[in-house]
N, CA, C and O atoms as a GROMACS GRO file, in nm:
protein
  248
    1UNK      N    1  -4.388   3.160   2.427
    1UNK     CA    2  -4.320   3.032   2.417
    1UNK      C    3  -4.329   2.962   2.552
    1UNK      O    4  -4.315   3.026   2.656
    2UNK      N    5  -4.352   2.834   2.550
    2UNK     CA    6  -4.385   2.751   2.667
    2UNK      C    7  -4.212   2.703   2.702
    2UNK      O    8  -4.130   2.658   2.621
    3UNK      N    9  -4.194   2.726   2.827
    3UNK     CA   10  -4.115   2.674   2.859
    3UNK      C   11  -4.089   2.505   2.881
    3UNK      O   12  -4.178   2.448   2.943
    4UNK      N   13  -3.989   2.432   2.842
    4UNK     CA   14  -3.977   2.246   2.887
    4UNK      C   15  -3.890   2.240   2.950
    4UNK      O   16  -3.774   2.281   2.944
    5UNK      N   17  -3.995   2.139   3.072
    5UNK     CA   18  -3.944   2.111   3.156
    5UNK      C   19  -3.837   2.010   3.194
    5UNK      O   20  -3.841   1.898   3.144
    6UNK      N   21  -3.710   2.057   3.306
    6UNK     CA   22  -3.587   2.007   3.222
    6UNK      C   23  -3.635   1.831   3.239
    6UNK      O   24  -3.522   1.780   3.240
    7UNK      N   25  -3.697   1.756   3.247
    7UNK     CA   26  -3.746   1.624   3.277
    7UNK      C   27  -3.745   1.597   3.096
    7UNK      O   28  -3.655   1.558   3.021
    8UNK      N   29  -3.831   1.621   3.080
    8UNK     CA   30  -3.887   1.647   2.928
    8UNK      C   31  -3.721   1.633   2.842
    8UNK      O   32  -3.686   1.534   2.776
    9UNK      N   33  -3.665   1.719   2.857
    9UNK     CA   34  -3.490   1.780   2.750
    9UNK      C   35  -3.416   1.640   2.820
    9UNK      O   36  -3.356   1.576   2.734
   10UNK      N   37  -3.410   1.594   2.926
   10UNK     CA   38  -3.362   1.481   2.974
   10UNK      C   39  -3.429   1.349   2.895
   10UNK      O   40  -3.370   1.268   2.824
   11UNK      N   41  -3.524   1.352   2.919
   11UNK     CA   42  -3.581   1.231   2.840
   11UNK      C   43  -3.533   1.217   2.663
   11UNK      O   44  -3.505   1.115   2.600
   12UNK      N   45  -3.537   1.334   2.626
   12UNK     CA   46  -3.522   1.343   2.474
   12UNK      C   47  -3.353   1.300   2.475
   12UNK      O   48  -3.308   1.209   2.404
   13UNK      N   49  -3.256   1.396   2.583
   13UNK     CA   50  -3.107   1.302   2.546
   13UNK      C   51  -3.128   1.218   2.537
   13UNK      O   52  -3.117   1.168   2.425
   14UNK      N   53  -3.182   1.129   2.664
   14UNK     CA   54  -3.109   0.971   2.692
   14UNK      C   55  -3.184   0.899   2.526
   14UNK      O   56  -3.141   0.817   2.445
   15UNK      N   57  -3.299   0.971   2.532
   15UNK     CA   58  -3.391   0.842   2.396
   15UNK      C   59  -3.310   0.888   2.253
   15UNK      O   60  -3.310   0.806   2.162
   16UNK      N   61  -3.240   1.022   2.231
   16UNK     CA   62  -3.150   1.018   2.116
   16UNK      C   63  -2.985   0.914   2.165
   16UNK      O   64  -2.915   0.859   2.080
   17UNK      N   65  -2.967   0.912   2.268
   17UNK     CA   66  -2.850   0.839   2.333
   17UNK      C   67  -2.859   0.697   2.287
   17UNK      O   68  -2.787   0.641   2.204
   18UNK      N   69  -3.008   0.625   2.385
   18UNK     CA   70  -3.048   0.542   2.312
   18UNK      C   71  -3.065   0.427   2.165
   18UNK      O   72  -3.048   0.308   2.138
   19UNK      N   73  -3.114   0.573   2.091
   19UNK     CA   74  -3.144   0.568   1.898
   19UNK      C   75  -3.000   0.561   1.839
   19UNK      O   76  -2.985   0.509   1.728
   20UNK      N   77  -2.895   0.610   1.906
   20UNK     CA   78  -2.788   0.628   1.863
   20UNK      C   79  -2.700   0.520   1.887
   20UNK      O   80  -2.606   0.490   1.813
   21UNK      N   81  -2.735   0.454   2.006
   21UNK     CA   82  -2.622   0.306   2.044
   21UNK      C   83  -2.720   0.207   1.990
   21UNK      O   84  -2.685   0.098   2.034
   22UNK      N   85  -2.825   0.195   1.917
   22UNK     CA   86  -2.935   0.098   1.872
   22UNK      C   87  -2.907   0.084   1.733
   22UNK      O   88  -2.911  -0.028   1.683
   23UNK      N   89  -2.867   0.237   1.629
   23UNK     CA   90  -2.828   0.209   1.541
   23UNK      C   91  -2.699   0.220   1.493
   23UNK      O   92  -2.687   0.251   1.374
   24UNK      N   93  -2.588   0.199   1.567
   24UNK     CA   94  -2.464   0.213   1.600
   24UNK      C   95  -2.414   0.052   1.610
   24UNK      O   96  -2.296   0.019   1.605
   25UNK      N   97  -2.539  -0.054   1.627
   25UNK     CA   98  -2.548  -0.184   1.643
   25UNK      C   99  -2.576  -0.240   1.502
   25UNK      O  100  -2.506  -0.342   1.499
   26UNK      N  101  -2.624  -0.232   1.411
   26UNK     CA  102  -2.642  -0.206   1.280
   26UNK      C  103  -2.506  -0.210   1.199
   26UNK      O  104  -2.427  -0.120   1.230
   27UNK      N  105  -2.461  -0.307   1.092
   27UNK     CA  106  -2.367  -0.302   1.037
   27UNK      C  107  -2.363  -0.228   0.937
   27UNK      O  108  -2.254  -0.193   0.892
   28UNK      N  109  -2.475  -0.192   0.885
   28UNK     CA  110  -2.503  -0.151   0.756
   28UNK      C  111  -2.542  -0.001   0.788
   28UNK      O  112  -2.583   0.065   0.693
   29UNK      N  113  -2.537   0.043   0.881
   29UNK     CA  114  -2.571   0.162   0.908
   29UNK      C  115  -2.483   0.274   0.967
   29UNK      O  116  -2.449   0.256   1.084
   30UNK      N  117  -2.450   0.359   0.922
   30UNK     CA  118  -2.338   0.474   0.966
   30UNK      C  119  -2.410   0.573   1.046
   30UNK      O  120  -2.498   0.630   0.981
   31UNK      N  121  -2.401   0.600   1.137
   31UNK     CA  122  -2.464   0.714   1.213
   31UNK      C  123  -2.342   0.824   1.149
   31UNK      O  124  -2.218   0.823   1.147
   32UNK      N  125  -2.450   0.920   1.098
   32UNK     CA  126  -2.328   1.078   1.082
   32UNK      C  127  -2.397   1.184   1.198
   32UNK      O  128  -2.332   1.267   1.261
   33UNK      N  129  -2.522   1.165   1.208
   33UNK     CA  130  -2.566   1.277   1.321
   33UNK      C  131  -2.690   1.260   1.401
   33UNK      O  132  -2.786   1.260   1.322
   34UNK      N  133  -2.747   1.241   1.580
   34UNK     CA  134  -2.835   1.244   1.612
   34UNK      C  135  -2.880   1.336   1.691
   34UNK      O  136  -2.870   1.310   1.811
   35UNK      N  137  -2.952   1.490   1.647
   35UNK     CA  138  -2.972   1.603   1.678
   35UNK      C  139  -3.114   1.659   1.765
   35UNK      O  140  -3.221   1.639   1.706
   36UNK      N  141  -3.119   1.703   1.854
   36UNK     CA  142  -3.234   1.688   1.933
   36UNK      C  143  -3.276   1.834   1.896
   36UNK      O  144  -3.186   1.917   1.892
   37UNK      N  145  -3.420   1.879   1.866
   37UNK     CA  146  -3.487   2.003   1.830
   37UNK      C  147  -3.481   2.103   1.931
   37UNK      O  148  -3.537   2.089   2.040
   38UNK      N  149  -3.417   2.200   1.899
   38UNK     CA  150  -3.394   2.290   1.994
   38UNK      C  151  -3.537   2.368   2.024
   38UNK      O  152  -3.643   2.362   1.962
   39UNK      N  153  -3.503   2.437   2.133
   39UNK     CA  154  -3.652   2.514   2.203
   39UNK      C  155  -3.678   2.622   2.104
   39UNK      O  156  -3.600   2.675   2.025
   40UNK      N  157  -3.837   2.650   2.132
   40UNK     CA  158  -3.852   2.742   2.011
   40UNK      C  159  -4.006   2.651   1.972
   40UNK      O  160  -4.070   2.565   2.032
   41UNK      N  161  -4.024   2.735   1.813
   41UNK     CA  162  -4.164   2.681   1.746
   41UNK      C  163  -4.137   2.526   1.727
   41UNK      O  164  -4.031   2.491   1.675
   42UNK      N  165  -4.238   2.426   1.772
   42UNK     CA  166  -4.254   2.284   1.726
   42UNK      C  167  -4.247   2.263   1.570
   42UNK      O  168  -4.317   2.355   1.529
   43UNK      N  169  -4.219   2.219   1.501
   43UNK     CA  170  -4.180   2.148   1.420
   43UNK      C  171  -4.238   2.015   1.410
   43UNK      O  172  -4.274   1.992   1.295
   44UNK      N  173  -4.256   1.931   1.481
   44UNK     CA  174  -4.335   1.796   1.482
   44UNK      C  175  -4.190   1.675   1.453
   44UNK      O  176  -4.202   1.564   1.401
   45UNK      N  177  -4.085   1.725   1.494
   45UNK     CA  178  -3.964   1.666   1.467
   45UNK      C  179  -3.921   1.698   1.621
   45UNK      O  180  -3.948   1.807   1.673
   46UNK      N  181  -3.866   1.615   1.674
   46UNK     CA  182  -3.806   1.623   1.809
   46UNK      C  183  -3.673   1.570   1.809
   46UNK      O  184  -3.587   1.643   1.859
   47UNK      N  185  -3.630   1.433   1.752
   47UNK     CA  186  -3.534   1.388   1.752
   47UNK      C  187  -3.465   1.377   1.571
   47UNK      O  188  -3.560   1.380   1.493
   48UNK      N  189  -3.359   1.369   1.514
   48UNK     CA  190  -3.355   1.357   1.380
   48UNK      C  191  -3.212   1.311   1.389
   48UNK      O  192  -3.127   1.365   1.461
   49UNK      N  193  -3.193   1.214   1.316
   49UNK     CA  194  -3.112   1.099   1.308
   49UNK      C  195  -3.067   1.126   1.171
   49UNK      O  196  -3.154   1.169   1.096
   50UNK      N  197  -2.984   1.116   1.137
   50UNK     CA  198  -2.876   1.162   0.991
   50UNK      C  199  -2.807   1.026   0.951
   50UNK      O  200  -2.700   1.026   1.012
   51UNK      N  201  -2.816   0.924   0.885
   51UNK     CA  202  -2.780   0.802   0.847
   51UNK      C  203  -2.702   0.784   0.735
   51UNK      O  204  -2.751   0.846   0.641
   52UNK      N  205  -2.627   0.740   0.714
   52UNK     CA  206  -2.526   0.652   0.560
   52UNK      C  207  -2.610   0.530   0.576
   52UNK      O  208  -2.568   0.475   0.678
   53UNK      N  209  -2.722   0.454   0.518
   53UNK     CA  210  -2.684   0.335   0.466
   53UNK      C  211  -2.648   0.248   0.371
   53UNK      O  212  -2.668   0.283   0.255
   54UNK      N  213  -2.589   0.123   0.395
   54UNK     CA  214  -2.527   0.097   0.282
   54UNK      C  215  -2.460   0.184   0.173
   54UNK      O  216  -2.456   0.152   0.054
   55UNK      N  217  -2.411   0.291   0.222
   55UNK     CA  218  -2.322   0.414   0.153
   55UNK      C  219  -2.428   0.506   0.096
   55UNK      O  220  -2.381   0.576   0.006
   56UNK      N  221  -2.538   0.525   0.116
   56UNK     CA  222  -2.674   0.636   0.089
   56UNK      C  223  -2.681   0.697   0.194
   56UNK      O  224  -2.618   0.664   0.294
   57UNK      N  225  -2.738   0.769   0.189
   57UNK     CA  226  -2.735   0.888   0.282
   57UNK      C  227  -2.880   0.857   0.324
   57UNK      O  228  -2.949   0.786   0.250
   58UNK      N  229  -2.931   0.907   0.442
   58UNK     CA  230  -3.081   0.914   0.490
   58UNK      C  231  -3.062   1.012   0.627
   58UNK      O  232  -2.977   0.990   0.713
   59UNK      N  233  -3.146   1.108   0.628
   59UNK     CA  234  -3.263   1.115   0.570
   59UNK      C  235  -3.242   1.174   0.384
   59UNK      O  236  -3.163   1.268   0.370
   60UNK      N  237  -3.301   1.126   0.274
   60UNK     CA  238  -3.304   1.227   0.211
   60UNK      C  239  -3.372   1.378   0.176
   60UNK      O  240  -3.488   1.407   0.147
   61UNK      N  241  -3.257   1.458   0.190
   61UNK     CA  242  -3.353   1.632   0.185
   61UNK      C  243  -3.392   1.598   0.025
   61UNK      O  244  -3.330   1.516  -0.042
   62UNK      N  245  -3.504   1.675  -0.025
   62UNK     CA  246  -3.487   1.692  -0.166
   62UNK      C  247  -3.553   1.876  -0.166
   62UNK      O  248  -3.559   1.939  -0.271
   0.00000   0.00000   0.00000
C-alpha cells in the first residue's frame, strides 16, 4: 500500500469542505453526508457526497 502524502488528505478536506458549503448554498438541496475515502485499495471514488433533493435521496444505491 502506497502511502498519501499528508498534502494530498489536506487537499481532499478542504475540496470536500468546499463541495459541502457550495451545496449547502442550494435551496433545494439537503446535504446528509460528505465522506472522504479512507486509505487503503482505490476505489475510483475519493470524495462522496450523500444528498436529499427536493426530498429524494442521491446518491441512489440500488
Amino acid at each position: 500500500m502506497l502511502k498519501v502524502s499528508n498534502s494530498v488528505k489536506d487537499f481532499e478536506k478542504r475540496a470536500a469542505g468546499a463541495l459541502t458549503s457550495l451545496l449547502e448554498e442550494v435551496p433545494s438541496i439537503k446535504v446528509r453526508d460528505v465522506s472522504i475515502e479512507p486509505d487503503g485499495p482505490d476505489r475510483g471514488i475519493d470524495i462522496l457526497a450523500r444528498n436529499n433533493v427536493s426530498s429524494q435521496r442521491y446518491p441512489r444505491l440500488r
